[in-house]
N, C-alpha and C positions, 0 to 999 in steps of 0.2 A: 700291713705292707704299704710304704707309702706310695703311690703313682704317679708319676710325672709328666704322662703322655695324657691328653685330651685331645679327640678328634672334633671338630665343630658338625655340631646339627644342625641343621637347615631351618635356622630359628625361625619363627613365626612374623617378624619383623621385616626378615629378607628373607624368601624363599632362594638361593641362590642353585638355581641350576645347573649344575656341573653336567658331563659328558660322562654316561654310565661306566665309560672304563675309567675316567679320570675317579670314580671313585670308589672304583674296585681298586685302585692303584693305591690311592689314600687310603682304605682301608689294609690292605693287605703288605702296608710299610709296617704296621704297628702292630705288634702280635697281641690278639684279644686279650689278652691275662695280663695285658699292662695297661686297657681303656677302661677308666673309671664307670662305675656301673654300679648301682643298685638294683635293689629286689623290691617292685612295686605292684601295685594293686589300681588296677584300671575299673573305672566304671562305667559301662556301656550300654547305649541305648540304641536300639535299631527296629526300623520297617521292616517285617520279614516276607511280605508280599511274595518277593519278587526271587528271594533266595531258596535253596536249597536243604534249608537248616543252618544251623548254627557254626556246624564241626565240619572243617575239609577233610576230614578223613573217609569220608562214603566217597569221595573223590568225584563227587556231582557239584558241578558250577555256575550261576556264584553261589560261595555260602559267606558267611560272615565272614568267619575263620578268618577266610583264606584272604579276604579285603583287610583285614586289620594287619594280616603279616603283610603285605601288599606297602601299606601306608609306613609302617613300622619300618620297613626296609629303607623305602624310599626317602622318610626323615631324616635314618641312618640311626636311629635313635636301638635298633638292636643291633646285639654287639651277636659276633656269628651269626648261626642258625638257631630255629627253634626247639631243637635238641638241646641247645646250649645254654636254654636260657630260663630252665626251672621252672616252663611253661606248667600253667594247671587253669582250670573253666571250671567256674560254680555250676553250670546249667547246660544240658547240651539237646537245647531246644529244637524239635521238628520243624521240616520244611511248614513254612506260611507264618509262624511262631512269630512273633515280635516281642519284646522287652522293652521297660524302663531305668530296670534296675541288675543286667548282666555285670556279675565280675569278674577277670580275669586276674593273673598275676603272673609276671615274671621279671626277669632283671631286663632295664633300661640303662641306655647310658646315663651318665651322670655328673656335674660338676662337681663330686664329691670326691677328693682325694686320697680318704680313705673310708671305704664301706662298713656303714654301723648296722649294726644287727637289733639297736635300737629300733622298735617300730613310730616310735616322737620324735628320735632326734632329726635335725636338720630337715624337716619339710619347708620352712619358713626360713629358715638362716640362710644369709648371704654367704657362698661361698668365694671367698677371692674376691669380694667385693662385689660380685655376683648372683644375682640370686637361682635357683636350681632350673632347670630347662623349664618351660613353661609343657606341660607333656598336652595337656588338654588341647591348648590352642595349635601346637604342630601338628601334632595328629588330626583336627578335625580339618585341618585346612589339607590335608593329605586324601580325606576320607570321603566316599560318593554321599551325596546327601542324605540317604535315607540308612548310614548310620555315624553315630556321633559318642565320643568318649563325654563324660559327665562331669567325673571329677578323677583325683588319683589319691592316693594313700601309701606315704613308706611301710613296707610289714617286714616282720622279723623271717629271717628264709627258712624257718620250719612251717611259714604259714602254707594251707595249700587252700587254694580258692574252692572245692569241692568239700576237704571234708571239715575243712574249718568252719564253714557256714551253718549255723544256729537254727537258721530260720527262714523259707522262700516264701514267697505270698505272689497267686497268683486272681488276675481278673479275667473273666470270659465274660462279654458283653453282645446283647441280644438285644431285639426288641423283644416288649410283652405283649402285642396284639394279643390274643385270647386265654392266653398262656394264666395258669393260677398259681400267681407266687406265692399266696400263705403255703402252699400242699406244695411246694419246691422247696422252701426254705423249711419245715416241717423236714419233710425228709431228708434234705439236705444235711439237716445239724446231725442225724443219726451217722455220719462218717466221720463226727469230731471223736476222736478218742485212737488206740490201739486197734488196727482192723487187716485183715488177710486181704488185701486188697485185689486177688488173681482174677476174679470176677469182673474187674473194674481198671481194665490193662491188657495192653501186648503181651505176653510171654514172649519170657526170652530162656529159657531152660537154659541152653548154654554155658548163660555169663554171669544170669539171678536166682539163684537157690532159695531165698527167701523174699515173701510177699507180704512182708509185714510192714506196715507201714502211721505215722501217725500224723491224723490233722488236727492240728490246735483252735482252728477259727474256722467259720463258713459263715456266709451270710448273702443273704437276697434284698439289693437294695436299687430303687429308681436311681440313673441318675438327672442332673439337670436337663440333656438338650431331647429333647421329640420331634416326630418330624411327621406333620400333616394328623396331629393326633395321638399319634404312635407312641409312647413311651419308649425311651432307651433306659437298661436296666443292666447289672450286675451280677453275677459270680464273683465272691471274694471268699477264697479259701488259701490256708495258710498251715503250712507243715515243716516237718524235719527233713523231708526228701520224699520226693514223688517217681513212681514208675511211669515204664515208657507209656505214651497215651492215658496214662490214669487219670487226666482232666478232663480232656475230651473226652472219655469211655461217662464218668462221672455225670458228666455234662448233658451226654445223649439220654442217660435213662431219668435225670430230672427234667428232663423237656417232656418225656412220655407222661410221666405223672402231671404233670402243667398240662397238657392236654388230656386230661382225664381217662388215657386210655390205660394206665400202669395204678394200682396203689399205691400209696406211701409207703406200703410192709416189705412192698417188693424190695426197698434197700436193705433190710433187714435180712431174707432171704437168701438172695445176692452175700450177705458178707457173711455167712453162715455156710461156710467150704465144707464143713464136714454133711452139712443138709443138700447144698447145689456145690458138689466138687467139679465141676464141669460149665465153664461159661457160658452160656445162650448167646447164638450169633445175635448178633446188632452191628449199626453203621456207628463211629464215631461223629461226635458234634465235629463241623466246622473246624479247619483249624486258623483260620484269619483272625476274629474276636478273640483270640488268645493271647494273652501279653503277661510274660513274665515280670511282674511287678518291682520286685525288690528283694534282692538277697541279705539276711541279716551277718553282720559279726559282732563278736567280740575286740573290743579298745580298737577298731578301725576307723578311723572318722577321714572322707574322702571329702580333698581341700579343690577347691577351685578361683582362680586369681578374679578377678573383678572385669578386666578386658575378655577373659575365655568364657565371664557369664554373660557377661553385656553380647557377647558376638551367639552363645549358644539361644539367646531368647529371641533376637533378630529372626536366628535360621529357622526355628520349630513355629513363630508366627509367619515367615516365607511359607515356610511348607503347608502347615497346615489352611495357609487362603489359597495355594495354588489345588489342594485336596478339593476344597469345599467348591472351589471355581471349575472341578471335573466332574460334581456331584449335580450343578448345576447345567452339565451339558446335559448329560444321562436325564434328568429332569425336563429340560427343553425335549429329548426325543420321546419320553413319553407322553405330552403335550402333543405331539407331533405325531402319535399312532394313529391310524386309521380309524373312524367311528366305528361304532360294532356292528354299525347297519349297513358297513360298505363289504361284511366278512360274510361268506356264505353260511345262511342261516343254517342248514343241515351240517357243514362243517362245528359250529356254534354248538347246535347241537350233542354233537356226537364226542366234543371233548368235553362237555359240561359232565354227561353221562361217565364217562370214564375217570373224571377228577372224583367223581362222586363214591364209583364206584372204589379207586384208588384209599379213599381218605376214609370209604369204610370198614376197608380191609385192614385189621391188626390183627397179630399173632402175637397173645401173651406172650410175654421174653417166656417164663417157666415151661411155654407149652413147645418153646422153637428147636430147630436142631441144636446141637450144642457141639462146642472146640473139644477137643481131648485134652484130659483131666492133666495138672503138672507130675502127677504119678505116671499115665501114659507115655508122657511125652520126653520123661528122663530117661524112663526106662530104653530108649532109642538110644541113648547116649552113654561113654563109657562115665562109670563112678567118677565125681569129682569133690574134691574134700567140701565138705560145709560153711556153705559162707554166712557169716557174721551178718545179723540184720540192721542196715541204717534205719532204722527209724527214731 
């Protein structure tokens, strides 16, 4: 069907401000099914510090989501709502959670006058002498700074950003003060393959029938920066699809074994459901050092123009010297702590005693209370058909 109606986006060049009704009015002269639009694939990176998660659907604020519809509205670059618009998310990453490599996808407007189902055709071709919205650069210039689209990708509209995705790779990063990473990376690798992962996760009986799941990569690797000595150091593991918390679950009992209170068998153990059907309480790792790394596809390759990269390396060196220049205050006020001979020595004392006492107390996971079993915990609920395992 060919289109004849284009409404202009709020290109990158001129943000032009209109009067919110002046463009409710603009929008609502031109019936959606006549605004040229494709079906695209966004790649997004974000700080998750400060949010809520990833999904507005917990309807706790802010969360990503809800900033990118936010931005997306206000470019005008969606055509209706996001009902309308063959919304889907690769990742729907917990509160504190950060990314480099989220992708989303749904239909954008478009200077295309008629939508190809092509996923190559027209990313580069000049339309009308035109070339296609610049989606990168509207959007970040829309977007709070701590998150920011990457690049974009025309896909075919069978694609769905979840289950189309091959491959996610994620990093969790720590210091190693005392921590033994031969005996982490050892145990580590023992979750590469096919494994019941209920042990090493949230349940969610409800909505997950199946705990199988499979990781292709793991690895324990230094990275370059330390601080005062300290080593900063890596998590890198890489799957088909990960359960709620399964990184941080993951994460916490390789810190046990690096502090030499857990064996290495113990993951072994752990992923042996029919031996420990019933998970040992524990605290999850941290979720800040968490960053969703990268979601893989198939024939997607996400283009970005030469101006939206020149302007995205500007803002990630802003950011990251205005990070390092807060890291530096926090540093001055430790400098700034009172000597230990100005602090009451019997106070000194008496938490010394208790840090001692604290860090010698562990309770084998095998020997702890334990969650109730995924058998228990269905049985609470009415039968629900068998769900298909993503792994």
């Amino acid at each position: 069907m060919e289109v004849k109606h284009d409404v202009p986006v709020l290109d990158s060049g001129s943000l032009v401000r209109r009067s919110r009704r002046g463009r409710k009015r603009a929008d609502k002269s031109i019936p959606t099914h006549l605004i040229s639009k494709r079906y695209v694939a966004l790649k997004i990176m974000y700080f998750g510090k400060r949010f809520y998660g990833f999904s507005a659907e917990a309807q706790m604020e802010p969360s990503i989501e809800s900033e990118i519809f936010k931005a997306l509205e206000r470019t005008r670059l969606l055509v209706g709502d996001k009902k309308d618009s063959n919304y889907s998310r690769c990742g729907r990453t917990d509160k504190g959670v950060s990314s480099t490599g989220q992708v989303i996808a749904l239909f954008l407007r478009s200077r295309l006058k008629t939508p190809s189902l092509d996923s190559e055709a027209h990313a580069n071709e000049k339309i009308n002498g035109r070339p296609e919205y610049d989606y990168v650069r509207v959007l970040n210039r829309a977007l709070p700074d701590d998150i920011r689209v990457l690049g974009w990708s025309p896909v075919p509209v069978d694609f769905h950003a979840r289950f189309s995705c091959s491959a996610r790779e994620y990093k969790y990063f720590f210091w190693r003060q005392n921590l033994n990473l031969s005996a982490m990376d050892i145990a580590g690798k023992k979750f590469i393959g096919e494994h019941d992962f209920r042990n090493f996760c949230k349940m969610d009986v409800a909505n997950v029938h199946c705990y199988t799941r499979r990781v292709t990569f793991f690895e324990v690797s230094p990275c370059q920066n330390s601080h005062e000595g300290d080593q900063l150091c890596t998590f890198t593991m890489r799957g088909s699809a990960f359960l709620w918390h399964q990184i941080r679950a993951m994460v916490a009992v390789l810190f046990m074994i690096g502090q030499g209170v857990e064996s290495v068998d113990v993951i072994d153990t752990l992923l042996d459901t029919k031996k420990t059907p019933r998970k040992p309480q524990y605290l999850l790792a941290s979720e800040i050092p968490l960053v969703l790394r990268t979601c893989e596809f198939e024939n997607v390759n996400f283009i970005c123009s030469s101006g939206a990269a020149e302007s995205l390396k500007s803002h990630f060196k802003k950011e990251s010297l205005t990070y390092q220049l807060e890291s530096v205050i926090f540093q001055e006020a430790l400098r700034n702590c009172l000597p230990i001979g100005n602090v009451l020595t019997d106070q000194i004392s008496f938490n010394s005693e208790e840090k001692k006492k604290k860090s010698a107390i562990h309770v084998p996971l095998l020997s702890r209370p334990t969650e109730p079993s995924y058998e228990e915990r269905s049985a609470k609920l009415k039968p629900r058909e068998q769900e298909t395992c993503p792994v």
